[in-house]
N, C-alpha and C positions, 0 to 999 in steps of 0.2 A: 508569317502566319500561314499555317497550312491551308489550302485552296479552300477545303469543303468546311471550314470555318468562316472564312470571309463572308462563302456563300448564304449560309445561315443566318449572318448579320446581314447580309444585305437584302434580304426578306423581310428588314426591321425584326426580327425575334432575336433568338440566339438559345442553342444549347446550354449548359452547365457545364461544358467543355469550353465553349466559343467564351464564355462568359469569364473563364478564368484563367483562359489565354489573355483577356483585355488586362485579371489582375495581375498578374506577372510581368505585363507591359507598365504597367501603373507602379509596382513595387521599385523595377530598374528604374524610371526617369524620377520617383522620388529619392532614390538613394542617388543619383547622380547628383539631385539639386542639390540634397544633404552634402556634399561631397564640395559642390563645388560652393555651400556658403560657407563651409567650413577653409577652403584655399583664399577667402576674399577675406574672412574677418584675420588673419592674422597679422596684417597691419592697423588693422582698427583700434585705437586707442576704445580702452573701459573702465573705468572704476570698479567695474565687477572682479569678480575671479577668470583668471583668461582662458580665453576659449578654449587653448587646448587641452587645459584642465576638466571643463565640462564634457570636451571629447572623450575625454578619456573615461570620464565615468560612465558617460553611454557605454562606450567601449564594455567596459569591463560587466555590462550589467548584462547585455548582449551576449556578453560570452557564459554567462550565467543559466538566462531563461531566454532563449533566442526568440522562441515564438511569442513572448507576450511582450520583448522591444520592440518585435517587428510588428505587430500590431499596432502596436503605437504609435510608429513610424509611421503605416500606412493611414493612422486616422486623418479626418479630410481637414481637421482645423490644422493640423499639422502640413499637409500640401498648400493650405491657403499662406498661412504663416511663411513658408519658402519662399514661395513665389513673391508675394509682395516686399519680404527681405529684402529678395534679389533686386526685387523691382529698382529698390529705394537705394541701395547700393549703385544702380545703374542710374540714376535721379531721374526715375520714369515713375514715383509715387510718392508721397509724403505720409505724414505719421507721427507718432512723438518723437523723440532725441532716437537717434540710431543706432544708439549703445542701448539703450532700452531695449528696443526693437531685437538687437541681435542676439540683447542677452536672455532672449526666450527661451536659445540652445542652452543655459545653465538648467531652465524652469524643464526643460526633455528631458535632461540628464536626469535631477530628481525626482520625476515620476516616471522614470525605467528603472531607477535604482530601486525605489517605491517597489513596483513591479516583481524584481526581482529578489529583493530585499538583501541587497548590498546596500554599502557603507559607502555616504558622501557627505562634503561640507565645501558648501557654494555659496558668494553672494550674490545672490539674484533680485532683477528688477523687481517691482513691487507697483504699482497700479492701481491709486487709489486705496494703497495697503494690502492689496491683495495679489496673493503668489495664483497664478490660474496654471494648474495640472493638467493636462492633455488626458482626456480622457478621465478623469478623477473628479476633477470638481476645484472648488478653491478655498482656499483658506485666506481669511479673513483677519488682518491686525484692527484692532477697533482704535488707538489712538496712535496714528500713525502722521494725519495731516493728509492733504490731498495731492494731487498731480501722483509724479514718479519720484518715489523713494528706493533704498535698498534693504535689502534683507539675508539676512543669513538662515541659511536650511542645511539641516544637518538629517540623515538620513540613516536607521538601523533597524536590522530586522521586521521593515515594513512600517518603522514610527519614523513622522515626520514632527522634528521643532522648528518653528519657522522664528526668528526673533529681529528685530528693528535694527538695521546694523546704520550707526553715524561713524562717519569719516573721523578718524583720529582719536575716537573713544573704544572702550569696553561695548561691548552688542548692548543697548537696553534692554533693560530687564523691569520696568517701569509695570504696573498692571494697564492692561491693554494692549502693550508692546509685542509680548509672546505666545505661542499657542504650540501646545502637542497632544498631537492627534495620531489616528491609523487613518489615512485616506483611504476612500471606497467608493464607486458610486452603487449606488441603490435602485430598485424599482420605484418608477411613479406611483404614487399612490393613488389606489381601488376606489370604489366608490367611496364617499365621504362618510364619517362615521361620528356624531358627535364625539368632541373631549381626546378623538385622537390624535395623535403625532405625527408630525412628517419625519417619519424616519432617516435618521442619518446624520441630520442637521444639529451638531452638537458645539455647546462653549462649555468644553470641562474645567476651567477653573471660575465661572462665573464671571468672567472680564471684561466681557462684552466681544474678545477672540471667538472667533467660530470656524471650523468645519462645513462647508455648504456644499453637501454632495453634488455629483453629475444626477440625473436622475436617467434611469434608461424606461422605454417602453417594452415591455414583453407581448410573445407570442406563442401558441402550443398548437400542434395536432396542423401545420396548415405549408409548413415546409419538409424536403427530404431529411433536414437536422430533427425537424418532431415539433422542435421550439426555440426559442430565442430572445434575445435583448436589441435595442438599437437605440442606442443614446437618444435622446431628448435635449439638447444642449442649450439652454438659456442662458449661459452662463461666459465662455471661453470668446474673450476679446475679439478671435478669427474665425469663429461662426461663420461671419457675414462674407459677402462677394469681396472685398477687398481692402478696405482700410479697418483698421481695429475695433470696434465699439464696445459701450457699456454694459455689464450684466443685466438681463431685466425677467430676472428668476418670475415665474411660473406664479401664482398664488397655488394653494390646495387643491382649491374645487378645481381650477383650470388645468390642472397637471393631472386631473381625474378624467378630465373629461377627454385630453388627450389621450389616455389607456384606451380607455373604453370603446372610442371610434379608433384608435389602432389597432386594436383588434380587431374589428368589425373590418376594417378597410382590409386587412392583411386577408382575412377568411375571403372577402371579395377577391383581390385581384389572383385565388389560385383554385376557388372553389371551382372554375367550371370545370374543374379537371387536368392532369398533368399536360404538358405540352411544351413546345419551346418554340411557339408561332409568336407576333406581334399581337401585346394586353395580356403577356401573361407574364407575372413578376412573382418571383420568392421572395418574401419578404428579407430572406436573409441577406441580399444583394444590398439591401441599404445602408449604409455608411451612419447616418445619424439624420435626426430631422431637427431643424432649427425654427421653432415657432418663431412668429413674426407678428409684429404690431399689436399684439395686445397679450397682457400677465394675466386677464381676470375673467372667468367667466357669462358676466355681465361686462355692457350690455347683450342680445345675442348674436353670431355672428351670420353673414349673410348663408344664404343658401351653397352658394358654388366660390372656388376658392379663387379671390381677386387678385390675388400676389402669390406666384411661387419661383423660384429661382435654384441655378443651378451653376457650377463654376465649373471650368476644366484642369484648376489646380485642387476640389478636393472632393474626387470622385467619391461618387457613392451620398454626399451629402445633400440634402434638400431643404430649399430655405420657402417655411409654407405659412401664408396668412388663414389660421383653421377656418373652416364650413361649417356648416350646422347638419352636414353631408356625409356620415362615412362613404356614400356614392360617390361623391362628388370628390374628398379625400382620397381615394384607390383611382381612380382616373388622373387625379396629380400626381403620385406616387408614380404610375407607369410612364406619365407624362415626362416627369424629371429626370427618370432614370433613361431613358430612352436619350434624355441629351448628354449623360454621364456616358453612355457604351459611345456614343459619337465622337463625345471628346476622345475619348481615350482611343476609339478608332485616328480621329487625326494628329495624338501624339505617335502613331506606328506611321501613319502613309500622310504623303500631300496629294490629297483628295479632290482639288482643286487651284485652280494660281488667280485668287480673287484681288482685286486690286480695290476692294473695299469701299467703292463707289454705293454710295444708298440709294437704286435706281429700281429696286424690283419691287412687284406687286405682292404681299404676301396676305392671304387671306384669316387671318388670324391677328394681324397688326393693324394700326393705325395708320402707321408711317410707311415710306418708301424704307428694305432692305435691301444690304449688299450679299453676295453670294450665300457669305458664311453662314449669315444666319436665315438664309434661306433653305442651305442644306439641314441646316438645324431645327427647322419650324419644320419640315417635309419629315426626316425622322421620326421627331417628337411624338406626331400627329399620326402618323401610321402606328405608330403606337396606341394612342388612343384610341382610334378608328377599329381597330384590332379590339381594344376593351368594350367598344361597346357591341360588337359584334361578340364576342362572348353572351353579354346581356343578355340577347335576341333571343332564347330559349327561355330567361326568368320573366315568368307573368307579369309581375310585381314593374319592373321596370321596361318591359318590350317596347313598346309607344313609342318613351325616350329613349331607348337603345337605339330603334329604327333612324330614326330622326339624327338623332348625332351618328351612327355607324354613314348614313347615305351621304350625311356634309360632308364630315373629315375625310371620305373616300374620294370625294369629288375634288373636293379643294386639293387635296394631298396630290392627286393625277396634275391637275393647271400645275402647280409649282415642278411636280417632276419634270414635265414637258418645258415648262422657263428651265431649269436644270439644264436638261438634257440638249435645249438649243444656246445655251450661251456660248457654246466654243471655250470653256475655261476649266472642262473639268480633266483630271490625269485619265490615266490610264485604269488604273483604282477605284477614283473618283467614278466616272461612266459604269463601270462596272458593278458598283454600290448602287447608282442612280437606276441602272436597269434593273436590277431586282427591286427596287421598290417599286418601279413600273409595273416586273410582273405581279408582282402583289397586288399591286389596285387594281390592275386591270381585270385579276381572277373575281376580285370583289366586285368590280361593279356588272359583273352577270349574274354576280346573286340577286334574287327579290328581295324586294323591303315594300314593306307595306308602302300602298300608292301614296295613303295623305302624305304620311310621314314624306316620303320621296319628296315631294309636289310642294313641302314646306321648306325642306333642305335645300330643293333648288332655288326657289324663292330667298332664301336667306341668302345663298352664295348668291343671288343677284345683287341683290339689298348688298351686302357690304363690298363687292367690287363698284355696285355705282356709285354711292356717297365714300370711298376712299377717292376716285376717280377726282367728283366733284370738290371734298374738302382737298386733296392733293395738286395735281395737274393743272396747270395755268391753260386755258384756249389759247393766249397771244399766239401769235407765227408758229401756230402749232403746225401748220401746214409746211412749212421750212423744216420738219423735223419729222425723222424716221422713229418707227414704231420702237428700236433701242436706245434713243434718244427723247427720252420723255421730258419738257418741259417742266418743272414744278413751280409751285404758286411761294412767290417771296414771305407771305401772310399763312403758312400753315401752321397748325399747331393740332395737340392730341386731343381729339375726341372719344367719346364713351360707342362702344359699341353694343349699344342697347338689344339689338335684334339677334343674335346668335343664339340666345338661352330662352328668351323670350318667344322665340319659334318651337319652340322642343314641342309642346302641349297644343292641339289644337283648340282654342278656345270657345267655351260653350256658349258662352253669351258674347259675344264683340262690342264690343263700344267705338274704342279710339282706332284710326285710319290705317294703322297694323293688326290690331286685332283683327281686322275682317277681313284684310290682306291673309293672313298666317288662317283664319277660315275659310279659305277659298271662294272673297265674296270680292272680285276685285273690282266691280263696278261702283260698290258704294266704298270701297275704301282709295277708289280716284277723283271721288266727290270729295273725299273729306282730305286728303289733299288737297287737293284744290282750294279746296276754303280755306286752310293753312299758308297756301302761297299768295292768296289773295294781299296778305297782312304782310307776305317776307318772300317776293317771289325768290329769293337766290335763296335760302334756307336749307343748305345739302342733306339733313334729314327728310325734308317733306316733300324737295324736288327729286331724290332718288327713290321713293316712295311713290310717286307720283309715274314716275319712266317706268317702273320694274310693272305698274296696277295697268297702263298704256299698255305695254308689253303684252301683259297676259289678254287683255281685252282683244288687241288686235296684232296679231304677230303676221310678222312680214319682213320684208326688206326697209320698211321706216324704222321695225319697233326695233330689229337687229344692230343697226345702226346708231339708231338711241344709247343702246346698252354697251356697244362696241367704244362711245364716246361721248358719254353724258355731257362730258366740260362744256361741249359744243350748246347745251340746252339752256346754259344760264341765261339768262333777261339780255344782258347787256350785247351777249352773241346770236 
């Protein structure tokens, strides 16, 4: 990678240049996996059509319409799909039968032939009856039976028949058995309209066989393309982080309401204007978004997104439990992708020689991290940090912009400095970790309104000392150096209540945080207090209690406090 690209990544941004250096890093290590699952399955016994049969239909389709196999290649259910292959072949993951599994290379084949509209005829796995098409969508046999069966697909001029194939018979031809269709997928569907259709979704011989498009999200006027599509995938077994799961297609209204904050989110993360600093995403960098835990748009979902995920086998992809937030939607969007460039940064370099020890402090977690995903929260979050620092100029949300810009800049500095003192990072690595240093450190000489300031810190108190408390054991903690952290035999995940909950300064206070986060910390060490009365070891009410101490009387006692809450439990 040329120097002055690294350099730009490691600002956490990146050019349109830097950005598509990572994909041509991303295209090579998927065609090498392709390559080398295809060197593993040839001793593989299948009942299918044999692989190098389905090789060869890619092959030949490839050689056809090169750029729209390789797209297809590059989609990210398709990196997931490799990877966990591989995995399973090296018996480092489980899954159904491993003939099934590998014979998803037939289900590629036919939807590059699709693609291209070249001629094939494959028996391919089948999944609950269903053939799933990368990128396309899936077709449906309606009387098939359940688990893993096989099928025959036959492939021309862009028509797909899929038919019930049984060992030692004729294909059935039974009604319900067969389905021919054009695969396509479609845009989600617009606001809801009584008496209309979800476009795409068809059983042309009334069989109860069907056609179930992909459905894509669109965008216009908000990238250098003008406009765009980016799958919406409810559908495709390899969606998820790593073992296969079930379709859990979309209802209407909810694949509405998906458009409509993706758009709104898309117009956010570019409207404050061109650039290629950290918070600022083209929407067209995204691979596909995977909704998560719920098809319906009832009941409503929370404000800020509770789940979102991301894998380093299938960039570009983001697996997201929706908001009630395009705000809050466009800050996970940059959020995710942010850990996509990283990945794909450490399929180029070893960035670090982590020995995967979970011993680090990461302010955004519950738990103790090891390096990797220390370097990957520190990214992430300069990312973010960067989005809400765009904010700072919209009226509408400045407050919370402040508020979250001054956390994430703070937190993001503590973690780069763990970084930068572990001794574990390359040559690479250090080099990446300094530029995000000078990035934050440019930031934190910006102004941000005081409250907001004064709540951010507050908050980065509040969750280093109840991580502190619910983590870290006191025993013989005095026998142990500050990289030798002791941890408590009894931990487990807790809710981090006070990150979001801070954002707002509150107008009327009530409860022992409220008046804490309004800068009233006298009565809200009272009402601590009256909480520990009932539960003195309570790590929400006694970190509440340290941080209201703290601000009352700062010193060398309250510094100490917060340097080692464990030390404050009842029992110590």
């Amino acid at each position: 990678m040329p120097g002055h690209l690294f350099a730009e990544l490691a600002t956490g941004g990146g050019s349109s240049e830097a950005l598509a250096f990572l994909d041509r890093g991303e295209r090579v290590r998927r065609l090498l996996l392709l390559r080398t699952l295809h060197a593993s399955l040839e001793s593989l016994p299948t009942p299918l059509t044999p692989h190098s049969e389905a090789w060869r239909v890619l092959w030949d389709a490839a050689g056809r319409t090169p750029e729209a196999v390789e797209e297809l290649i590059l989609a990210p259910q398709v990196g997931s799909w490799l990877a966990h292959v591989l995995r399973r072949i090296h018996g480092a993951s489980e899954g159904p039968p491993l003939w099934a599994e590998a014979g998803r290379l037939g289900a590629l084949a036919v939807a590059a032939a699709l693609r291209a509209r070249t001629e094939a005829d494959l028996l391919v796995p089948l999944t609950d009856g269903a053939l799933h098409l990368p990128g396309l969508g899936m077709a449906q046999l309606a009387r098939t039976g359940g688990g893993v069966t096989i099928g025959r697909a036959r492939t021309s001029d862009g028509e797909l028949t899929l038919t019930l194939h049984e060992a030692g018979a004729a294909d059935v031809s039974r009604p319900g058995t067969s389905l021919t269709c054009r695969p396509s997928a479609v845009p989600a569907p617009g606001q809801s309209v009584p008496g209309e259709r979800d476009p795409g979704e068809s059983d042309p011989a009334g069989s109860g066989s069907r056609w179930v498009p992909l459905r894509t999200l669109t965008y216009s006027g908000t990238s250098d393309a003008g406009s765009g599509a980016v799958p919406l995938d409810d559908l495709d077994p390899y969606r998820d982080l790593d073992e296969p799961i079930a379709p859990a297609r979309l209802d209407r209204d909810e694949a509405a309401v998906w458009q409509e904050m993706f758009e709104e989110a898309a117009g956010l993360v570019t409207g404050a204007g061109r650039g290629s600093g950290p918070g600022r995403l083209d929407p067209a960098v995204i691979r596909a978004v995977v909704p998560w835990g719920r098809t319906s748009s009832t009941p409503p979902p929370p404000p800020d997104v509770r789940v979102s995920a991301t894998s380093g086998d299938s960039y570009g992809a983001m697996v997201i439990a929706r908001p009630s937030s395009s705000l809050a939607l466009a800050e996970a969007f940059v959020h995710e992708f942010q850990h996509s460039k990283l990945a794909a940064l450490l399929h180029l370099f070893p960035l670090l020689d982590d020995d995967r020890e979970e011993r680090y402090y990461a302010p955004w977690r519950a738990d103790p991290r090891h390096l990797t995903g220390l370097l990957h929260g520190a990214y992430a979050f300069i990312g973010v940090a960067g989005f809400w620092r765009e904010r700072l100029i919209d009226p509408e949300h400045a407050e919370t912009a402040a508020y979250h810009f001054a956390l994430r800049r703070l937190q993001g500095r503590l973690v780069v400095r763990t970084l930068l003192g572990s001794g574990r990072l390359t040559v690479e690595g250090r080099e990446l970790v300094a530029g995000l240093a000078r990035t934050l450190d440019g930031w934190l000489r910006e102004p941000v309104d005081r409250s907001a300031l004064d709540r951010a810190r507050t908050a980065a108190a509040l969750h280093r000392t109840e991580w502190r408390l619910r983590n870290v054991s006191p025993e013989s903690l005095a026998a142990h150096d500050r990289t030798d952290v002791p941890f408590r035999a009894d931990r487990e995940s807790w809710p981090d209540v006070r990150t979001y909950a801070f954002a707002d300064r509150p107008s009327a206070p009530c409860t022992a945080d409220e008046h804490l986060a309004a800068g009233n910390p006298a009565t809200a060490l009272a009402r601590y207090a009256d909480a520990l009365a009932t539960d003195p070891a309570e790590p929400h009410a006694l970190s509440g209690w340290i941080v209201a101490r703290a601000a009352i009387a700062p010193g060398r006692t309250s510094r100490r406090m917060l340097a080692r809450p464990e030390l404050m439990q009842p029992q110590h």
